[in-house]
Steps between C-alpha positions, in 0.01 A plus 500: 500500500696814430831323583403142359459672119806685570669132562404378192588783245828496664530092420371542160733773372778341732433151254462764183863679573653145538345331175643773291813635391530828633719861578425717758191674332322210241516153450530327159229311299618324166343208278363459127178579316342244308182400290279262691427317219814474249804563768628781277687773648321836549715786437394882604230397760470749775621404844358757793386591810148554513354866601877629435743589131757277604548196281703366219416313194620136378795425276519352196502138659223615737759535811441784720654614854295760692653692832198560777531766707460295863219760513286291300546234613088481607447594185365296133754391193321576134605328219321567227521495125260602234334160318549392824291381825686781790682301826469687830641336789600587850874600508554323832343162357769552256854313491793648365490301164209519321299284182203716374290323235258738351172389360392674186215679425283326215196661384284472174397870343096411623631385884623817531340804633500783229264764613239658163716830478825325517367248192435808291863642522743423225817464549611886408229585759664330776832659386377864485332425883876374643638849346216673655498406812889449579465828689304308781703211494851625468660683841362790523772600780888465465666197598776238543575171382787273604591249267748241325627481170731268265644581168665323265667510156616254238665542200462194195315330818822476746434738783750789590319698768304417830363748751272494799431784697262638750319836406295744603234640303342829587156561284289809484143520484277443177537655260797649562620094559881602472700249689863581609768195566711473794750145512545451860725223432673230316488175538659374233694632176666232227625607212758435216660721263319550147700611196213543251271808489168485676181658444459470920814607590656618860304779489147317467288546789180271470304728783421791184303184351324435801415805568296516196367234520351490831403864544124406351306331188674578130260751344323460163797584336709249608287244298307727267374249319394278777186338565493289807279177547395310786680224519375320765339547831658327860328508803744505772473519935435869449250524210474513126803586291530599080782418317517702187725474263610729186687421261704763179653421167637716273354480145822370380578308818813705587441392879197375697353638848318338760333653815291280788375616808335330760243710652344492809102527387373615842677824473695495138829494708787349285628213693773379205648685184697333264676643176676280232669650149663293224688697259692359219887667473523849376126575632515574880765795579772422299834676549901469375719382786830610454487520093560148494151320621148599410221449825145441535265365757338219407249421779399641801269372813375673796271352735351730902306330726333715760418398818205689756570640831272733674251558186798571305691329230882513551795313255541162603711347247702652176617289239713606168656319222684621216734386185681653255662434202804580351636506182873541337501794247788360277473111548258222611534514860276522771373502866199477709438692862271406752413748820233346725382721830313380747384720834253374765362748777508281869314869691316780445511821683219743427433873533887597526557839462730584242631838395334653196841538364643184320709264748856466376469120602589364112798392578503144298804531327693706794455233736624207254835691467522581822433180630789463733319420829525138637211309513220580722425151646250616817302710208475199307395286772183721536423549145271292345623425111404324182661184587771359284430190222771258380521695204618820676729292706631409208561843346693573812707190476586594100557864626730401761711267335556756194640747774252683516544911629293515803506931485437557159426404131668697199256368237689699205 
C-alpha cells in the first residue's frame, strides 16, 4: 500500500511539473478574472495560496501570473474578491492558463444576517470600534513584506516616467507601525527629460506617503468634522462586512473630503481604506516653482487593502493617485501632472526581529541613481508581479521611442 500511494503522488506531480511552465524552484500559473455574469474584467482580485501570504493581485484587465513554489504543489489556489463568491481549487487540477469567472454576492439588507447589537451601531460607532481594536488586529510582532510596485508620471497627459521595482518593506509592531523601505531591485526604469518645474520632482519619494498612510486609521483630526454612515452592509465567504462612508466640505467649498472603510463586523478589523480630496487651484499646498509658475494639488486618492494571515491583518495592496496644477505667473500658460503609485505585497514574513534602532534601508532615491546593475532576469523569473496591461506596454513603447534614459530622470 505504502509503495502503491507513493506511485501515484509521484505520477501526479510528475503530470503537474509537465503541464506548467516552470524554473527550478516554482512553476507558473497565469489567466484572467472575470464577472460570471457581465464578462467584465476584474482588476485587484487576490490570487493566493491557501494557508500561506504568498499571492498577487489582478491587473487592471484582470490578468494575473502567480509563481508556486513546487512545494505547494498539494496545496489549494484562492481567488477571491470582495462582492464576490471566493474560488478555491486544487493547484494540481490546475493548467497553466487560467479563466476564473467569479459569481457575485447579491443580498437584500433583510437576507442578511445583522445580529441586534450590530443593528444598533451607527456608523461613527463602527468607526470608533476599528480604531479601538486595531491593536488586536494589526502585528503585534515585527515583520517583513516582499512586494512589487509601479510608478508612473505624466505631464499634460503624455507620460515621461515608468518604474517597476521589487521592495522590501520592513514594519514594526503597532503602534509603533513605522515601516522602513528597502528596493531590492529594478526591473524597469523609463524616463524622458522634463524642462518645466515639478511639484514631484527627482527628489519625490512616494514611500513617506505610504508610510502614513498605512501605519493605522486617520484620527479624529484628520476629518474633524466627520460623521460616518453606514453605507451598506455585504455579506461575504467570511461573514458580515460595513462599509461606512464619511464625507467633508468646507463651508465655502474650498475642497471636499471623503473617507470609506470597509470593516470587517466580526472583529471591527479594517479590511479596505480609501481617501479621495478635490481641491480647486490655490487651495491644496500651493507653492512658487522657480518664480515663474504657481503650484497646487488639486486631487488626491489613496486606497489599502489588508489582507489576514495568522489572526493578523498585513498590507496587501497600496494604491495612490495624485495631480497638480500649474500655473504661469506672468502669462496664460499652463500644465497638469499626474503621479500614480501602485505597490502589491506577494508574502508576508512575521515576527522578524528588527533592531530597535531605525534600519537605514530608505534608500528609494539612492538606488534609482545608482541603478547601474544589469538586469536580474533569474530574480525576475521567481517574482511574482502586477502583470503588465496594453496601456503600460504602451507607455514603454512611447518611452522608448523618445530615447528614453534608462539610469536616470532630471525632471528640472
Amino acid at each position: 500500500m505504502i509503495l502503491r500511494f507513493s506511485f501515484v503522488v509521484y505520477l501526479i506531480l510528475a503530470v503537474a511539473l509537465y503541464c506548467y511552465p516552470q524554473t527550478n524552484s516554482h512553476i507558473v500559473i497565469s489567466g484572467k478574472i472575470t464577472d460570471q455574469e457581465t464578462g467584465e474584467h476584474l482588476p485587484y482580485a487576490t490570487i493566493g495560496i491557501m494557508g500561506t501570504a504568498i499571492g498577487v493581485v489582478s491587473n487592471k484587465s484582470g490578468q494575473f501570473s502567480i509563481n508556486i513554489p513546487k512545494a505547494h504543489l498539494g496545496d489549494s489556489l484562492l481567488v477571491s474578491m470582495f462582492g464576490y463568491h471566493r474560488i478555491k481549487m486544487p493547484i494540481k487540477d490546475l493548467s497553466a492558463n487560467e479563466h476564473f469567472k467569479l459569481k457575485q454576492q447579491v443580498f437584500e439588507l433583510d437576507e442578511i444576517l445583522i445580529s441586534a447589537k450590530d443593528k444598533k451601531l451607527t456608523g461613527d460607532d463602527v468607526w470608533k470600534l476599528a480604531r479601538k481594536n486595531q491593536r488586536s488586529n494589526l502585528p503585534d510582532d515585527d515583520y517583513s513584506l516582499t512586494t512589487f510596485f509601479r510608478e508612473t508620471y505624466q505631464l499634460n497627459g503624455q507620460y515621461f516616467k515608468l518604474l517597476e521595482a521589487a521592495a522590501t518593506i520592513y514594519g514594526r509592531s503597532f503602534p509603533r507601525a513605522k515601516k522602513d523601505v528597502f528596493i531590492d531591485e529594478i526591473r524597469l526604469l523609463r524616463g524622458v527629460d522634463v524642462s518645466l518645474p515639478l511639484s514631484i520632482g527627482k527628489d519625490y519619494n512616494p514611500f513617506r506617503e505610504f508610510q502614513g498612510t498605512t501605519n493605522r486609521l486617520p484620527n479624529r483630526k484628520a476629518c474633524a468634522n466627520c460623521s460616518y454612515e453606514i453605507k451598506e452592509y455585504i455579506a461575504n465567504d467570511n461573514g458580515l462586512l460595513a462599509k461606512i462612508t464619511s464625507k467633508q466640505s468646507s463651508p465655502d467649498f474650498i475642497y471636499c473630503r471623503r473617507f470609506t472603510y470597509l470593516i470587517d463586523m466580526d472583529n471591527y478589523a479594517v479590511l479596505q481604506f480609501e481617501f479621495e480630496a478635490m481641491m480647486p487651484f490655490g487651495q491644496g499646498f500651493p507653492e512658487t516653482l522657480d518664480s515663474t509658475y504657481n503650484s497646487s494639488l488639486t486631487y488626491l486618492k489613496r486606497r489599502v487593502d489588508y489582507s489576514k494571515y495568522e489572526d493578523k491583518y498585513y498590507l496587501n495592496q497600496y494604491h495612490q493617485h495624485i495631480k497638480h496644477e500649474y500655473r504661469a505667473i506672468e502669462s496664460s500658460e499652463k500644465y497638469t501632472s499626474e503621479h500614480q503609485f501602485y505597490l502589491i505585497a506577494n508574502n508576508v514574513n512575521p515576527n522578524v526581529e528588527l533592531q530597535n534602532e531605525p534600519i537605514d534601508k530608505m534608500n528609494y532615491r539612492s538606488k534609482l541613481e545608482s541603478n547601474v546593475q544589469e538586469f536580474n532576469e533569474e530574480f525576475w523569473a521567481n517574482y511574482n508581479i502586477l502583470l503588465q496591461t496594453p496601456q503600460d506596454e504602451k507607455i514603454i513603447n512611447d518611452l522608448e521611442e523618445a530615447k528614453s534614459d534608462i539610469t536616470q530622470l532630471n525632471d528640472n
